[in-house]
N, C-alpha and C positions, 0 to 999 in steps of 0.2 A: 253401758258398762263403765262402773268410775273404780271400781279397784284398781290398787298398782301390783296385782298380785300377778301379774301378768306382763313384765316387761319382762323380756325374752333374752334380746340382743340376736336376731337371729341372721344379722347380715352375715354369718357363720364365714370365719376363715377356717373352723374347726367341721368335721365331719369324721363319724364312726363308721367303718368299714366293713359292717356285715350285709347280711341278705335277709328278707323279709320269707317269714314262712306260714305255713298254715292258710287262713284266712286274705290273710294280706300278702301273697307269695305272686301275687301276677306279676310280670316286669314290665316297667314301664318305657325301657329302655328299647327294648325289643317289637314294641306296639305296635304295627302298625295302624296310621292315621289316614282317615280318609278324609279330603278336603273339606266336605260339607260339614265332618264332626269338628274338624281344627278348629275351621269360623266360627262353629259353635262356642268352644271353649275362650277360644281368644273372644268372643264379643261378650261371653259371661265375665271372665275375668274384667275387660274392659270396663264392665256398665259397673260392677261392683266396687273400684277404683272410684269412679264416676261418684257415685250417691254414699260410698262409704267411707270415704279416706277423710282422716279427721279434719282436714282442711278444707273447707269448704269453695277453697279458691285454687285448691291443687297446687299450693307453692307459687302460684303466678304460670303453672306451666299449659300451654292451650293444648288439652289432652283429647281437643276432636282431633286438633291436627297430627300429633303422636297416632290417636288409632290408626288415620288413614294413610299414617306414614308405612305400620308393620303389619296392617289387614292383609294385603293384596301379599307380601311374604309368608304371612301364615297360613294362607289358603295352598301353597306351594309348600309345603312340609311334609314328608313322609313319616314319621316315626313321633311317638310322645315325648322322647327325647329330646328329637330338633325342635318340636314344638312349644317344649317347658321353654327352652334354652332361648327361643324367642322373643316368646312371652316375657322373661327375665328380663331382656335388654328394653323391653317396653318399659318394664316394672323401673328399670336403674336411669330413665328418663326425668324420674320422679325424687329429689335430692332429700331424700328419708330414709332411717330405719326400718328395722320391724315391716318388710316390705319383699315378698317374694311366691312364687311358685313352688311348689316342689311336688312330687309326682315317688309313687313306689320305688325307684331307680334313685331316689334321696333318703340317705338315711337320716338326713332331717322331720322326714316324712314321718316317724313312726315317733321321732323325739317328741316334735309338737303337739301331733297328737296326743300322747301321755301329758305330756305337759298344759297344756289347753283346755281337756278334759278334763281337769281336775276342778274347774269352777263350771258351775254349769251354765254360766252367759259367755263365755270366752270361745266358744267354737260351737258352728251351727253347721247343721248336716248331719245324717248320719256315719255314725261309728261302727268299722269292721266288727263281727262279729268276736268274740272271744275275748283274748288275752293277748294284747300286741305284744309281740316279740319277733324277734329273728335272727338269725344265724350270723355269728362274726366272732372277733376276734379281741377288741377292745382297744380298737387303736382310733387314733385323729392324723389325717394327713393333708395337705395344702401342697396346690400346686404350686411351685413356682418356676419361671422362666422352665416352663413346659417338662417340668419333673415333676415326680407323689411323691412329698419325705413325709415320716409318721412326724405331727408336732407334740401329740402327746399320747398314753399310755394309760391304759386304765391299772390300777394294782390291782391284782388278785387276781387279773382274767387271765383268758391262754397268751395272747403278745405277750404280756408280763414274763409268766410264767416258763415263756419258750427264751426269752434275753431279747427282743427285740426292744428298742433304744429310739428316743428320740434321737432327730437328726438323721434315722438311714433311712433312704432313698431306697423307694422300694422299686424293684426292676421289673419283677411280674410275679405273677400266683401258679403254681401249676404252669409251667410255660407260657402262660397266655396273659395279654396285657391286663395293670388292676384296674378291677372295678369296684368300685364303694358297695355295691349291690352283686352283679353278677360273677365275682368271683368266691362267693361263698355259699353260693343256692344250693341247697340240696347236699351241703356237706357236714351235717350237724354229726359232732360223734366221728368225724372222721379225719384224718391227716391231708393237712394241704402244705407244700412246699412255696413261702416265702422269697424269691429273690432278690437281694439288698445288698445295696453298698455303701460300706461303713465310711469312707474314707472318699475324698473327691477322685483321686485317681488310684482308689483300691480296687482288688481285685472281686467280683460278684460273688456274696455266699449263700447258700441254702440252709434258710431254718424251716423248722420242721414244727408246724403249730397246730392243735386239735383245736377246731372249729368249733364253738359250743354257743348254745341258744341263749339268746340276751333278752332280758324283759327291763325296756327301759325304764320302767318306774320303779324296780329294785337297784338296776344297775350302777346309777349313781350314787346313790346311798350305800352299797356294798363298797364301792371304790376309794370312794371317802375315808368309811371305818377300815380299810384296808391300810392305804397309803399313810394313817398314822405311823410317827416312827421319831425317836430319839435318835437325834445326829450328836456326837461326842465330839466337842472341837477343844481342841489345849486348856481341857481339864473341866469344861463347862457341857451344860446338857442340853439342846438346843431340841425341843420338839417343831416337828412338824404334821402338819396337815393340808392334804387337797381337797378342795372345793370344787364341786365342779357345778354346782346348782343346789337354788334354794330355794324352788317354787313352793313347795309344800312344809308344814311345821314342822315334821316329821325331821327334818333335815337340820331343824337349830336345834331342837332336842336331841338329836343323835351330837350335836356337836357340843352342846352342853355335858354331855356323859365324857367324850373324848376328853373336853380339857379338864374337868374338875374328878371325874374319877376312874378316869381310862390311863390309856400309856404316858398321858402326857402331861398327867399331873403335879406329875414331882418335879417335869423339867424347871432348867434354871431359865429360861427364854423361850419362846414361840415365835414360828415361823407361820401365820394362815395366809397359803396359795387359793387364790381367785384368778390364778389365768385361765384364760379361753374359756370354754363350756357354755353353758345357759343363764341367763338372769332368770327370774322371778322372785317370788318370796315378798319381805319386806326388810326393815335396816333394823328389823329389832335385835339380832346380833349382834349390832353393834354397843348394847346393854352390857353384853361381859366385859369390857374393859374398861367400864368406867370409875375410873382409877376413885374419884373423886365423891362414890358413892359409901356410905355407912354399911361395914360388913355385919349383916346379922345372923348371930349363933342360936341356936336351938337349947336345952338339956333335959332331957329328960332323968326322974327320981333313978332309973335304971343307968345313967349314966351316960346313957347316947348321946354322941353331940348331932345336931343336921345344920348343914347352913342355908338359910332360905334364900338370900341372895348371895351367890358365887359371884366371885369377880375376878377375874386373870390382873395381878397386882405386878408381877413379872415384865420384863421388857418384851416388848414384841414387834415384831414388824410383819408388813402387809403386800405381798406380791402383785403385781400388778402389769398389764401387758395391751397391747393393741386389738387381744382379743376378749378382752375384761368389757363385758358389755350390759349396758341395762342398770337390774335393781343394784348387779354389784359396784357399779360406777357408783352410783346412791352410800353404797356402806365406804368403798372409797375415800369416798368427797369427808361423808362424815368423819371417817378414822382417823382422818389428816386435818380438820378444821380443830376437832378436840384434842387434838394432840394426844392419840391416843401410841403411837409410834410412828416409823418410819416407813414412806408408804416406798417401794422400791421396784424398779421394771424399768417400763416405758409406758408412752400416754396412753392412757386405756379408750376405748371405741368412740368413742361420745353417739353410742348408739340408746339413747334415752327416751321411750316413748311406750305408750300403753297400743296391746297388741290383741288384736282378733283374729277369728280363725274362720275359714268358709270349706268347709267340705265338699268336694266339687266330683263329680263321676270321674276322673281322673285324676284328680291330686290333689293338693291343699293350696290356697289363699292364705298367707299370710299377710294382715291388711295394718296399718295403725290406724286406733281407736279414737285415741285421747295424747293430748299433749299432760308433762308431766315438767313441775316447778320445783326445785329443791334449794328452800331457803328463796324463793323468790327469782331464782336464776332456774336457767336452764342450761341444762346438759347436751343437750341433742344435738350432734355437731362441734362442739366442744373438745368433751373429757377431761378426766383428772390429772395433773402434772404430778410423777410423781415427787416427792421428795428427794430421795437419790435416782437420777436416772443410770440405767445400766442397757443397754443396747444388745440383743442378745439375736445371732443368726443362727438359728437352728439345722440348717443343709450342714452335714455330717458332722454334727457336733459330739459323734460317739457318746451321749448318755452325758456328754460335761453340761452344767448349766449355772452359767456366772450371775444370773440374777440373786438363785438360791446361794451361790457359793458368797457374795455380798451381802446378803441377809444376814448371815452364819454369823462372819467376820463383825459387822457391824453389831449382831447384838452379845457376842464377845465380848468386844470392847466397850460395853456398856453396863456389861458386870464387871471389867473390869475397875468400875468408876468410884 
């Protein structure tokens, strides 16, 4: 596989918080494993590491002596669970990207898959029956120091919808501790009570949010055209949009409609957010802004004008974050080489590498493929420095977010020029 149509970033600090239904609704969290099958799976992922990891030297790392460091643990694992969770710290021996396990009990599990299946060399194995989808809510949350806060928010889904905020610390689902998976099994169409605290030492509140079926190959692309929105700051029109992935074309054309004839057309400035979510795609996005290109008009005898190359002529700037990973590191790099604005966040992943997929009778392999050069250097390991850094802790940040609020400001003052 030599496409880059497939850089991922999936060391994921980001994860969506539904449950898997239908087809694909087994939990894998709940499995029980039987020894002989653990060793199965731990010496399949093993060998495939082995003969498929694009390095053909494993980094320098001597990965017989890794197997037979967590063999003899994985054979002692009860549950698919402890056994992914195993298999991980094998996988994180290995100093790469684009590098993981993940099992039904991940709802990275069903992202991939959509994602990966879209080319048909990028994932081998077969594919659940049907229409992946599953039940949630449309939130992303990260553990830290042994708490779930949501880090971001899908628009238009029920979190949205119900006021749940990045920054709150979720406390439990239905009384019982959250689970990315098991706390929305079986509740599609139905009312689950959130418990969250807004505030470090505020008191716990219950939202009340309808759990509804998510198909991730729609889903981001809905969120997207959702989260479009003109922010009004001391007299100027500041549009924005979320990106949250660009594996497919589908996704620059929806965002070519957004800025040249959607909401955010007429703003005076752009805001495009790439924090967190998925790479893939490619950087040909990065074609709208090139200031430096010949605009050309159409007319027709009827009077129509069309313009065949649209160009965002406007100030803009470019979010950017420590979960900014993959192909969008790539548009990044470029946004900020051509001086196309101000790229703003903090350093993005330097998770840069071409990504395969192994379908496995209990989860997915996520394997790197191929090493990936941009402009002669490499990313992987790296990332993009932004231009302005802005440092941003999201544990109860009640919905405030100073990266975006520093975007705003700066391209303010840049119509004010």
């Amino acid at each position: 596989m030599t496409s880059i149509a497939f850089l991922l970033g999936a060391c994921l600090l980001v994860a969506m918080s539904p449950a898997p239904t239908g087809a694909l609704a087994q939990s894998a969290s709940d499995t029980p494993v039987t020894s002989a099958h653990a060793l199965a799976t731990f010496d399949q992922v093993w060998t495939l590491v082995r003969d498929k990891f694009y390095d053909s030297h494993l980094k320098g790392v001597d990965w017989n002596a890794v197997g037979a460091k967590y063999r003899t643990e994985a054979g002692a694992t009860h549950s698919q669970e402890e056994l992914a969770a195993l298999i991980n710290r094998m996988l994180h021996e290995l100093p790469a990207s684009h590098l993981g396990y993940y099992t039904p009990a991940d709802t990275a599990y069903y992202d991939l898959i959509t994602i990966l299946s879209s080319h048909p060399r990028a994932l081998e194995g077969s594919l659940p029956a049907g229409v992946i989808s599953y039940p949630g809510i449309g939130i992303f949350t990260r553990s830290i120091e042994g708490k779930t806060f949501i880090t971001g928010v899908l628009d238009g889904f029920a979190a949205s919808r119900a006021g749940l905020l990045v920054g709150d610390e979720i406390i439990d689902v239905d009384g019982g501790p959250f689970a990315p998976v098991e706390s929305f099994r079986g509740k599609i169409g139905k009312e689950t009570s959130i418990g969250i605290r807004r505030t470090r030492d505020g008191p716990i509140q219950h939202v009340v949010v309808m759990v509804q079926k998510i198909v991730p190959r729609s889903a981001y692309l809905q969120a997207m055209a959702t989260s479009a929105r003109v922010i009004a700051s001391d007299g100027s029109s500041i549009g924005y949009v979320r990106v949250w992935t660009l594996y497919e074309k589908e996704y620059e054309a929806a965002l070519r409609v957004i800025f040249f004839r959607g909401v955010l057309s007429k703003a005076d400035a752009l805001v495009v957010d790439i924090r967190d979510g998925w790479g893939g795609g490619t950087p040909d996005v990065l074609q709208y802004f090139g200031h430096d290109m010949p605009l050309v008009r159409s007319m027709s005898r009827s009077l129509v004008r069309q313009v065949a190359n649209p160009r965002w002529r406007s100030p803009v700037a470019l979010l950017v974050n420590q979960g900014t990973r993959s192909m969008k590191e790539i548009i990044a790099y470029g946004f900020q080489k051509y001086g196309y604005g101000d790229l703003i966040g903090t350093r993005t992943a330097g998770a840069v590498l071409g990504a395969h997929g192994f379908l496995l009778d209990d989860g997915l392999l996520l394997l790197p493929a191929f090493d990936i050069e941009t402009d002669g250097q490499t990313l992987e390991g790296r990332g993009v420095t932004p231009t302005i850094e802005v440092p941003f802790d999201i544990r109860y940040a009640d919905g405030h977010d100073p990266q975006l609020d520093r975007a705003v400001a700066d391209l303010v003052e840049k119509l004010r020029q």
